[in-house]
C-alpha positions, 0 to 999 in steps of 0.5 A: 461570432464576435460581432454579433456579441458585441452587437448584442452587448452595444443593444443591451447596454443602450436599452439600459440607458434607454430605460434609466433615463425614463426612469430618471425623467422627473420633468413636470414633477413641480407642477404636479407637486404645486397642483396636489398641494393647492388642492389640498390646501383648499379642500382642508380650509374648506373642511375648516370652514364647514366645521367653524360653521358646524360648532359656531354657527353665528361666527361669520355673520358675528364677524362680518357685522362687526367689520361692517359697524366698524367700517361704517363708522369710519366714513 
């Protein structure tokens, strides 16, 4: 009867350990992090641009023309 008190403490006690250590597992967990936060960065610059667009609509074309005068100039 000790034995199989024991037994059951030894099955208990590993799948404890079993179980804390999956839940402890964190592997991938920085590559998930870099992934999420790429995405985000460029859906918000995205919505950065469509709203610079939105309220300003000649900024692009403005800034674009001027590198170009600026660059033409220099050659």
């Amino acid at each position: 009867m000790k034995n199989v008190i024991w037994n059951i403490g030894n099955k208990v006690r590993n799948g404890m350990a079993k179980v804390q250590g999956k839940l402890s597992d964190c592997r991938g967990d920085l590559a998930v992090n870099t992934i999420g936060g790429i995405i985000i960065a460029v859906v918000l610059i995205g919505l950065l641009i469509a709203a610079i667009r939105t309220f300003f609509p000649g900024f692009f074309t403005a800034m674009f023309n001027s590198m170009q005068q600026k660059l033409n100039a220099n050659w």
